[in-house]
Backbone as a printed PyTorch tensor [residue, N CA C, xyz], in Angstrom:
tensor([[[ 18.6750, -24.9570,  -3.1080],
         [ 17.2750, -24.8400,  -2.7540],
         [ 17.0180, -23.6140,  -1.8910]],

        [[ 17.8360, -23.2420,  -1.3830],
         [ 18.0890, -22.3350,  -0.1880],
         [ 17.9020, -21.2250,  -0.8230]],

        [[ 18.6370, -20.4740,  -2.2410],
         [ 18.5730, -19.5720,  -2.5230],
         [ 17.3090, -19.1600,  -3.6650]],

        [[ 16.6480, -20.4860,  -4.1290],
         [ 15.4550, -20.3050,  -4.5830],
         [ 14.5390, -20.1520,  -3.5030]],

        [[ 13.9930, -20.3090,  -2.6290],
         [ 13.6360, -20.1370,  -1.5650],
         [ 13.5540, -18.2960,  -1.2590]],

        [[ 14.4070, -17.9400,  -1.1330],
         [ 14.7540, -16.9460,  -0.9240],
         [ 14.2430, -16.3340,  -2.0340]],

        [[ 14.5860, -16.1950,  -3.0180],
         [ 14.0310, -15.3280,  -4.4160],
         [ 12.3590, -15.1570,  -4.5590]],

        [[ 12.0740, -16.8780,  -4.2470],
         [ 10.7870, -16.9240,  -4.6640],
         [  9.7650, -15.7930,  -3.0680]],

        [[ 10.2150, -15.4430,  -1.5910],
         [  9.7190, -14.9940,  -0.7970],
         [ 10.0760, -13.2990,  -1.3760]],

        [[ 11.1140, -12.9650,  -1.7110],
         [ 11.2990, -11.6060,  -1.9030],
         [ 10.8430, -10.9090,  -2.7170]],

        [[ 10.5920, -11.5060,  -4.4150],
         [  9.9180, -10.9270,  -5.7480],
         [  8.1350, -11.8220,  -5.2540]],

        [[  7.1830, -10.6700,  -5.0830],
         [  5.8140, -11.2360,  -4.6650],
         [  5.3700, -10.4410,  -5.8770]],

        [[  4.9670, -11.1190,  -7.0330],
         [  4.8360, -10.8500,  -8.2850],
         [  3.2400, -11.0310,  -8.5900]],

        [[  2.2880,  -9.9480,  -8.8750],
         [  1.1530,  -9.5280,  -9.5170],
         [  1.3510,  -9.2880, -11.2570]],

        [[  0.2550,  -9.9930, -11.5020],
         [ -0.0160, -10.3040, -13.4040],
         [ -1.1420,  -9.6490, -13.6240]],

        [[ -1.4410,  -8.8450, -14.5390],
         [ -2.7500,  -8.2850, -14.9360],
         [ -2.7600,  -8.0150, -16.4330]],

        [[ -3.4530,  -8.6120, -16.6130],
         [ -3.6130,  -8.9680, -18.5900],
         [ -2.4130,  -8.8770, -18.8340]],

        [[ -1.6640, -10.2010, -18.1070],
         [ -0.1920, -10.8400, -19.0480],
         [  0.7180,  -9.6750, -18.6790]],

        [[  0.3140,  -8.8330, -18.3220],
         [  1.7160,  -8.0330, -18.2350],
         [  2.0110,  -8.3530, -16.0620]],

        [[  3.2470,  -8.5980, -15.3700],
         [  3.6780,  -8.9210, -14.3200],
         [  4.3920,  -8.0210, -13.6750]],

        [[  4.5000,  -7.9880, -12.6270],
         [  5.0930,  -6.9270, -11.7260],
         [  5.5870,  -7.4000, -10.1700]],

        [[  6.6750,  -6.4640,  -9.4250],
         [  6.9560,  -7.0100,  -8.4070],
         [  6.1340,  -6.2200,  -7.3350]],

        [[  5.5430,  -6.4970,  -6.2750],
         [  4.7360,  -5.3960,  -5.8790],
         [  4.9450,  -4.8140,  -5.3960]],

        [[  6.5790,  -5.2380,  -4.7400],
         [  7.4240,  -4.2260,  -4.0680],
         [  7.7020,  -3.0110,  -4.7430]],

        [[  7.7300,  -2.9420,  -6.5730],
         [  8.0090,  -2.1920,  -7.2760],
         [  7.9470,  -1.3380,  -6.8670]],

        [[  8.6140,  -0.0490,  -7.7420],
         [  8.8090,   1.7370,  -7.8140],
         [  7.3550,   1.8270,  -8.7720]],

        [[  7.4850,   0.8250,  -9.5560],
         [  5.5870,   1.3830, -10.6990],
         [  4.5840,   0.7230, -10.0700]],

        [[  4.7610,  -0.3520,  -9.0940],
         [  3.3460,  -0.2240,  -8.2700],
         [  3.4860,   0.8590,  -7.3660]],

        [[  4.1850,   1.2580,  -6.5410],
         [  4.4740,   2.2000,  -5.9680],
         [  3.6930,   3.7440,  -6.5370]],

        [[  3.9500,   3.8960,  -8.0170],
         [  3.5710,   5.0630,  -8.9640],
         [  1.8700,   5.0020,  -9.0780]],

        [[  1.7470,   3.2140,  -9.1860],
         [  0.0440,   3.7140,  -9.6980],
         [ -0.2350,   3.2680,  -8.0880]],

        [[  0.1300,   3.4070,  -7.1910],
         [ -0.9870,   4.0170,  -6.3590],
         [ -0.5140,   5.1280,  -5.8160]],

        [[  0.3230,   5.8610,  -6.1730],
         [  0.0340,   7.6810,  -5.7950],
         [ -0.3740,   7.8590,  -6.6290]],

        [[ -1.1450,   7.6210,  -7.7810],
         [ -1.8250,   7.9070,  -8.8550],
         [ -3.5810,   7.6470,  -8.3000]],

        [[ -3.4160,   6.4380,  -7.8040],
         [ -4.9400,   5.7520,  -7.2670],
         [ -5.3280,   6.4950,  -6.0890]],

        [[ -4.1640,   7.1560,  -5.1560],
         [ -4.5670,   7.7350,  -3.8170],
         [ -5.0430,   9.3770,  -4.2460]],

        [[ -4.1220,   9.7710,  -5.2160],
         [ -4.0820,  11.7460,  -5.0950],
         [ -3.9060,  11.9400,  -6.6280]],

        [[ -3.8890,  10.9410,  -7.7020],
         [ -3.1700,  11.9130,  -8.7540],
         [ -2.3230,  12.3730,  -9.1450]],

        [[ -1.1620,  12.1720,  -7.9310],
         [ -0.1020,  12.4750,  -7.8000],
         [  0.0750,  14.2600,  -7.0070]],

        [[ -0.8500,  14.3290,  -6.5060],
         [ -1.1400,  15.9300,  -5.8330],
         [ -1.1670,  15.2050,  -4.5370]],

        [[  0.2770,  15.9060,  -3.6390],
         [  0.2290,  16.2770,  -2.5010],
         [ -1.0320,  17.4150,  -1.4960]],

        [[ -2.2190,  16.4310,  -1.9790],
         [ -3.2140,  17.0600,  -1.0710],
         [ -3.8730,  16.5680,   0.0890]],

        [[ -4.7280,  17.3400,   1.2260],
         [ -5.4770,  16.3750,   2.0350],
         [ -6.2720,  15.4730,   1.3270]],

        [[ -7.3920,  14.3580,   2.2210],
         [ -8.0740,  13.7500,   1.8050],
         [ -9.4800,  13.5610,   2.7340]],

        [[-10.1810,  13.5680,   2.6860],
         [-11.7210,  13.4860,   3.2130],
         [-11.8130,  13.0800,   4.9270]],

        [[-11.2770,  12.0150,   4.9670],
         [-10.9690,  11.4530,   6.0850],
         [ -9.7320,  11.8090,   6.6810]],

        [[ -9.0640,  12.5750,   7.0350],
         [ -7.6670,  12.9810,   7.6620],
         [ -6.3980,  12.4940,   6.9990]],

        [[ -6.4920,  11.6700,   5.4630],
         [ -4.7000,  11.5300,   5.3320],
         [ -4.4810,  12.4300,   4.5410]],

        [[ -2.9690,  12.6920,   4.4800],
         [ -2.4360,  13.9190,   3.4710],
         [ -1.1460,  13.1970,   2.6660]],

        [[ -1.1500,  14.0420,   1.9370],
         [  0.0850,  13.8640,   0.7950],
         [ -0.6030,  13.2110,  -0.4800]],

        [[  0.7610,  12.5610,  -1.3320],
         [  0.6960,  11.6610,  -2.1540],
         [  0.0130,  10.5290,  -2.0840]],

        [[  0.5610,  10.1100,  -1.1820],
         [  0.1260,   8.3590,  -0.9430],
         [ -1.0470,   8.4180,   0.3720]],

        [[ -1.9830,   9.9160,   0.2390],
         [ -3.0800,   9.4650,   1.8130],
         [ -2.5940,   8.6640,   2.7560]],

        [[ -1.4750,   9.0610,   3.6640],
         [ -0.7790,   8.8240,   4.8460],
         [ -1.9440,   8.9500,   5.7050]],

        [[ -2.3140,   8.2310,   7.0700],
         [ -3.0550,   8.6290,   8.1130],
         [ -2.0250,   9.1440,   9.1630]],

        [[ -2.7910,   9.6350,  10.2220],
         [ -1.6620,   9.9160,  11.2650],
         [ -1.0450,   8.5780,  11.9140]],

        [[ -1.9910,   7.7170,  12.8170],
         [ -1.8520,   6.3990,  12.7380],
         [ -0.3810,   5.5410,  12.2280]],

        [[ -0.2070,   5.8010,  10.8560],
         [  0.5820,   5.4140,   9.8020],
         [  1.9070,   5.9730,  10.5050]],

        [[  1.9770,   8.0770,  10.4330],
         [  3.1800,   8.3020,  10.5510],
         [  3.3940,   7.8810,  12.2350]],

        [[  2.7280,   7.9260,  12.8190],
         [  2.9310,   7.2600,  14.2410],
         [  3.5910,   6.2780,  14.3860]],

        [[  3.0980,   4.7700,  13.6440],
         [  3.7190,   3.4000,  13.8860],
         [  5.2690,   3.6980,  12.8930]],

        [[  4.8510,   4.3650,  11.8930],
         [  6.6410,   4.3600,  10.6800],
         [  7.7550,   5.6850,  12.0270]],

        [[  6.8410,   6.6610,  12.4780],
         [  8.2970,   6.8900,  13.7040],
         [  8.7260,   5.9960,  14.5160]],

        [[  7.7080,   5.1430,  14.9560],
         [  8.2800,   4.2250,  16.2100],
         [  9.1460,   3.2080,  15.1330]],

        [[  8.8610,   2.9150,  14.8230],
         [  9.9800,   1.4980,  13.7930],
         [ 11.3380,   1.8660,  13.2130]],

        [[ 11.0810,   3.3590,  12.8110],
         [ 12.0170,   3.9930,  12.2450],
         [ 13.3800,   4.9960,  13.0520]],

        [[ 12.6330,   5.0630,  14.5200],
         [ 12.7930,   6.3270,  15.3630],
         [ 13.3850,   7.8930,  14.5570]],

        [[ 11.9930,   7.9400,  14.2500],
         [ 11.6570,   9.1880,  13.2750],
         [ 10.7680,  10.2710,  13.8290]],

        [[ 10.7310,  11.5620,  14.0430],
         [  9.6920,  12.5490,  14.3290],
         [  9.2380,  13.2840,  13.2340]],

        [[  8.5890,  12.6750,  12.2750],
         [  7.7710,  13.0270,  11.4140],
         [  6.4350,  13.3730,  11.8400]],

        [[  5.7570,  14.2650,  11.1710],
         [  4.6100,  14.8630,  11.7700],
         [  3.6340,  15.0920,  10.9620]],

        [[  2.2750,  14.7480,  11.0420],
         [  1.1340,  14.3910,   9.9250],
         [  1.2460,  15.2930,   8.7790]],

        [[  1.5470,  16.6070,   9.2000],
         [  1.8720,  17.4560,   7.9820],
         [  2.9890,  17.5430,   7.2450]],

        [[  3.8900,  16.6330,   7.5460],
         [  5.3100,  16.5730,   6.9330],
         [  4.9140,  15.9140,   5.8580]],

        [[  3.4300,  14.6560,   5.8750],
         [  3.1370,  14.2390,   4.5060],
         [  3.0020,  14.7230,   3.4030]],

        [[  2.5480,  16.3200,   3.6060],
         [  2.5400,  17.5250,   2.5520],
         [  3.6290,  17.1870,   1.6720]],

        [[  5.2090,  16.9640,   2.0920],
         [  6.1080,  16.6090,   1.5960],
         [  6.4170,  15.5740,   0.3820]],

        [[  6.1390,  15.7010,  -0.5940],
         [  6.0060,  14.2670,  -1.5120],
         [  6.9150,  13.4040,  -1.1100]],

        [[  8.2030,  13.8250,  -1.2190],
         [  9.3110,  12.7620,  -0.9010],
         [  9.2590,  11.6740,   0.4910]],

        [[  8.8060,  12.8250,   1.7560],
         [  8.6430,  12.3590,   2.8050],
         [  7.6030,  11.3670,   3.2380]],

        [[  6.4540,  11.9480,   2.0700],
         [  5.1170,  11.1840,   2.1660],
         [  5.3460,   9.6500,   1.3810]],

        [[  6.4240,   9.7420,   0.1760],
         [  6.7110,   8.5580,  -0.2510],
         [  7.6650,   7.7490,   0.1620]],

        [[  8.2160,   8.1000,   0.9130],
         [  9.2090,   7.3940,   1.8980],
         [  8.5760,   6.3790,   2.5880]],

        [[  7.4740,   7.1630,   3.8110],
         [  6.2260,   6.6680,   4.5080],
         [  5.3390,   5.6870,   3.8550]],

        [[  4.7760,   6.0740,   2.6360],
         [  3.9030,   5.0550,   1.9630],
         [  4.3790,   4.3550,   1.4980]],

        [[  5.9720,   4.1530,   1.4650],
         [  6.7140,   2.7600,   0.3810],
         [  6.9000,   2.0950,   2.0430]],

        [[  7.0110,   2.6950,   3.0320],
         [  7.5460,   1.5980,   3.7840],
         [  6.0160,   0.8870,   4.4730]],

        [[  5.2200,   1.3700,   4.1280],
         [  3.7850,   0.8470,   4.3900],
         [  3.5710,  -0.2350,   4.0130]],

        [[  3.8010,   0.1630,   2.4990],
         [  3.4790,  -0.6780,   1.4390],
         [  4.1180,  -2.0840,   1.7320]],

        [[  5.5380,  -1.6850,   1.7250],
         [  6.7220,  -2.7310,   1.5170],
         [  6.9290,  -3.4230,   3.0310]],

        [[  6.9090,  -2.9870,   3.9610],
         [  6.9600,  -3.3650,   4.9480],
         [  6.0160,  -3.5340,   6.0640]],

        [[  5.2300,  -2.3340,   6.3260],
         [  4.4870,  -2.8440,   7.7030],
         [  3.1860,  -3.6350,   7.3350]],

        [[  2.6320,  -3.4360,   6.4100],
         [  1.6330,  -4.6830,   5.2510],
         [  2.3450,  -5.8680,   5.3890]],

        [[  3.4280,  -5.8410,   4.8620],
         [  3.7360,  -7.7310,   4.5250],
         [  4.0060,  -8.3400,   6.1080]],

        [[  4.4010,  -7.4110,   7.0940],
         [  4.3220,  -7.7180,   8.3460],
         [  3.0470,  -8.3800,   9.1580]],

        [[  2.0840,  -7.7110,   8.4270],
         [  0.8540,  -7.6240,   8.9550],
         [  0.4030,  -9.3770,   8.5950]],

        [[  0.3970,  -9.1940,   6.9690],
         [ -0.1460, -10.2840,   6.4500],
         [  0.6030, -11.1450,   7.1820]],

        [[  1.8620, -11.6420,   7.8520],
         [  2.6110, -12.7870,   8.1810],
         [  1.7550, -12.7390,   9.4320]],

        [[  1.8350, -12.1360,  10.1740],
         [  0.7260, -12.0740,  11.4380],
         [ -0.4550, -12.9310,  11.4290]],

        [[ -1.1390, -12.0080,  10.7430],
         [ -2.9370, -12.6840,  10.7900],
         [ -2.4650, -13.7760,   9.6240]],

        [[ -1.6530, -14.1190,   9.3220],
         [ -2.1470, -15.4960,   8.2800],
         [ -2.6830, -14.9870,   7.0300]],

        [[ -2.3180, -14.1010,   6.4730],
         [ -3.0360, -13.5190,   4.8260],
         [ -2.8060, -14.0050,   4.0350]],

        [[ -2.7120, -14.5410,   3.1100],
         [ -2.3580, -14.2420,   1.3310],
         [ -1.9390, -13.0770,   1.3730]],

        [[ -0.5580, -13.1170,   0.6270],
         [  0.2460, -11.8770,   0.1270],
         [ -0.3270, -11.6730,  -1.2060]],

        [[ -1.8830, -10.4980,  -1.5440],
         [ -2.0230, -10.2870,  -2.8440],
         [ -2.2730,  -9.1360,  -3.2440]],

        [[ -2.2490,  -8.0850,  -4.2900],
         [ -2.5200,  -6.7810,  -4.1810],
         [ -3.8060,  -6.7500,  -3.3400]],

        [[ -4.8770,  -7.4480,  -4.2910],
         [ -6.2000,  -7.0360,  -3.0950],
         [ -6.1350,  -7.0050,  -1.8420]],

        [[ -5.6180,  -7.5530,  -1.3780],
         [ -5.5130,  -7.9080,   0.1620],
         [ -4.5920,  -6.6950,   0.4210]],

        [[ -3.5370,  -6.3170,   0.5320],
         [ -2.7250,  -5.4440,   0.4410],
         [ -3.4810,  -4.1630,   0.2180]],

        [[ -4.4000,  -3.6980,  -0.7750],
         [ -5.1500,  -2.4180,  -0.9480],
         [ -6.4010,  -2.3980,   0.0190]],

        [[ -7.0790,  -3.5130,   0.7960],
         [ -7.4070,  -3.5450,   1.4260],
         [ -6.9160,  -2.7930,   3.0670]],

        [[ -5.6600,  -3.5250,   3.0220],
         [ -5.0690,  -3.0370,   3.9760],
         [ -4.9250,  -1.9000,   4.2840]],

        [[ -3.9900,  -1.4620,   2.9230],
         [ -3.6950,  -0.3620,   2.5520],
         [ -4.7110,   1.4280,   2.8130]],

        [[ -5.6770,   0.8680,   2.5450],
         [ -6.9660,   1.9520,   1.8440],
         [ -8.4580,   1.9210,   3.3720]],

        [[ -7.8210,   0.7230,   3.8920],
         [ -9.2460,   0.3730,   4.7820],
         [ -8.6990,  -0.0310,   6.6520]],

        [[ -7.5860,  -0.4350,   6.8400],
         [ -7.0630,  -0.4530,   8.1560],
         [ -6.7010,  -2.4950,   8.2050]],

        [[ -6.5040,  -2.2300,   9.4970],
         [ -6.2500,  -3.9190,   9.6860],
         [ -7.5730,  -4.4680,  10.0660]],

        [[ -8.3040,  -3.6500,  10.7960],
         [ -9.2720,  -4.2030,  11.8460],
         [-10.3740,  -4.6300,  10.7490]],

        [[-10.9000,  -3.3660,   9.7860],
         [-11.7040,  -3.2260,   8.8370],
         [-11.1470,  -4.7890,   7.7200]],

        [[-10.3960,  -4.7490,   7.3670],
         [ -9.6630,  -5.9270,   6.5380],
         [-10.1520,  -7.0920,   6.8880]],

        [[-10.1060,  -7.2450,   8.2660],
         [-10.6010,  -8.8100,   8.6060],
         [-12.0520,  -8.7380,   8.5550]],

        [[-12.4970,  -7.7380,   9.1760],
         [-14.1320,  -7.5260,   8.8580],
         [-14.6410,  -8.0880,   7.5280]],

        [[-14.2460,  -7.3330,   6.5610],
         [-14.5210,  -7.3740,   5.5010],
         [-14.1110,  -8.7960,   5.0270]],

        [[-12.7610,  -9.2720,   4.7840],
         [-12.4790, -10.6000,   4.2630],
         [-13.2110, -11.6240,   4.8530]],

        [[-13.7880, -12.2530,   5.8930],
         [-14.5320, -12.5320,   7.0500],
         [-16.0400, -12.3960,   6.4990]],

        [[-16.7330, -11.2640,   6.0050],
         [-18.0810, -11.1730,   4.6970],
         [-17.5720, -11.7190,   4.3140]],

        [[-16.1840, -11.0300,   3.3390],
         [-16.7040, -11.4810,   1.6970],
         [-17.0500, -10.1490,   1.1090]],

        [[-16.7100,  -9.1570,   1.5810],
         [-17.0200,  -7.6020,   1.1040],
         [-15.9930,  -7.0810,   0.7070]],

        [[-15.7260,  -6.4570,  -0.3790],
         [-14.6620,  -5.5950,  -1.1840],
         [-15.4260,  -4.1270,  -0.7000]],

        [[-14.6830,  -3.1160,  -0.1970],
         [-15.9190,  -1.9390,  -0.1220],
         [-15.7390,  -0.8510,  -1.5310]],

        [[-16.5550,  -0.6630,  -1.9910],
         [-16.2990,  -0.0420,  -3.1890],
         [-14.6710,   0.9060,  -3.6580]],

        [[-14.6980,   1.6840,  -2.4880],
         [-12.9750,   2.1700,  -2.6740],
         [-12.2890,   1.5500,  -2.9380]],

        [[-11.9610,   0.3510,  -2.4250],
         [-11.2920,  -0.3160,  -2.9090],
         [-11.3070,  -0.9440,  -4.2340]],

        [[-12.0900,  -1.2690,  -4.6510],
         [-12.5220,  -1.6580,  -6.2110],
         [-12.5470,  -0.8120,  -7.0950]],

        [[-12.4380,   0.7290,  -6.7470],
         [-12.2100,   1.7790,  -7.1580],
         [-10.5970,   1.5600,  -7.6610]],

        [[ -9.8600,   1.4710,  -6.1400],
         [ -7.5780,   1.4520,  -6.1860],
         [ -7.7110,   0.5550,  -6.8630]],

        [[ -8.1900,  -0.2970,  -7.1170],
         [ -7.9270,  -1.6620,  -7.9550],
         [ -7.5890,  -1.0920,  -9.3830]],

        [[ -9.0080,  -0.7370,  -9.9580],
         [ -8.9340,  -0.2780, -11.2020],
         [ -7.7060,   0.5030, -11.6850]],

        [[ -7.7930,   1.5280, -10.6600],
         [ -7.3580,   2.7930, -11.1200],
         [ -5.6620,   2.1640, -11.0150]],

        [[ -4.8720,   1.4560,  -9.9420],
         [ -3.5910,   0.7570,  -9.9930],
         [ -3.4330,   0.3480, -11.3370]],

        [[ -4.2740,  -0.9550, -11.5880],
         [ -4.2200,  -2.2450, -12.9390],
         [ -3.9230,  -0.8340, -13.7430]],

        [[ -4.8170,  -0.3450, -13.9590],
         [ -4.5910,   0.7790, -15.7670],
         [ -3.4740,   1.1580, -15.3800]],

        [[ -2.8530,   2.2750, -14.1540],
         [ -2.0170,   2.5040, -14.2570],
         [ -0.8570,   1.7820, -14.8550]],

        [[ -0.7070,   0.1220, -13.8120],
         [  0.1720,  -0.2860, -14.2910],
         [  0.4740,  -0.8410, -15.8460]],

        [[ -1.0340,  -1.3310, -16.4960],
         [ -1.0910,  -1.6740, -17.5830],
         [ -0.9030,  -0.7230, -19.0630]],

        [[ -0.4990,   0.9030, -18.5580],
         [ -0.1460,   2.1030, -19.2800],
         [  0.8900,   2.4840, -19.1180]],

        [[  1.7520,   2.2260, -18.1920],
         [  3.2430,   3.1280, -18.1260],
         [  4.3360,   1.7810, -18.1190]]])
């Protein structure tokens, strides 16, 4: 029982028209540097850069956890920037959600992801998706539902 237990907490598995995924994945991972930049290491409107729209914020809390001196423009870096956004993704998110009590689900997660913690509860709390986000949604699902 012990080791089902275990399996069933580690694979957190998203379905979208029948096709399934782990969300820890390397191809969820893909369609959202696809959903954030296109895959172009560029700035973004609001201050994040790279692949995966890193904030500073972001590389701040991933040095302290990591004891790393990475520096907002090191996101320029694809590799570096995806290093940062997988451990976002994969780690300081599912951290989060165990915290406040979440559902572990992409939405919730791109919420996180795309909008902050503070904004997240705001919003879940309405009942408001803010359009960006319903935007990563889309643009993730196709991804994942094409490659």
């Amino acid at each position: 029982m012990k080791i089902i237990s275990v399996v069933i907490l580690i694979l957190i598995i998203i379905c979208n028209d029948g096709y399934c995924y782990n969300l820890n994945s390397n191809k969820v991972i893909d369609g959202i540097i696809m959903a954030e930049s296109s895959g172009r290491s560029i700035p973004g409107k609001c201050g994040e850069y790279g692949i995966m729209q890193i904030t500073k914020p972001v590389v701040i809390d991933y040095n302290k956890a990591n004891g790393t001196k990475h520096s907002h423009i090191d996101m320029l870096n694809p590799d570096i920037c995806r290093k940062i956004g997988t451990w976002r993704w994969t780690k300081e998110i599912p951290s989060i959600l165990r915290r406040r009590k979440l559902q572990d689900t992409l939405y919730i997660r791109a919420m996180l992801y795309t909008c902050g913690t503070k904004s997240t509860i705001k919003y879940l709390k309405k009942g408001y998706t803010p359009k960006r986000v319903r935007i990563w949604l889309i643009n993730v699902k196709k991804y994942l539902k094409t490659h």
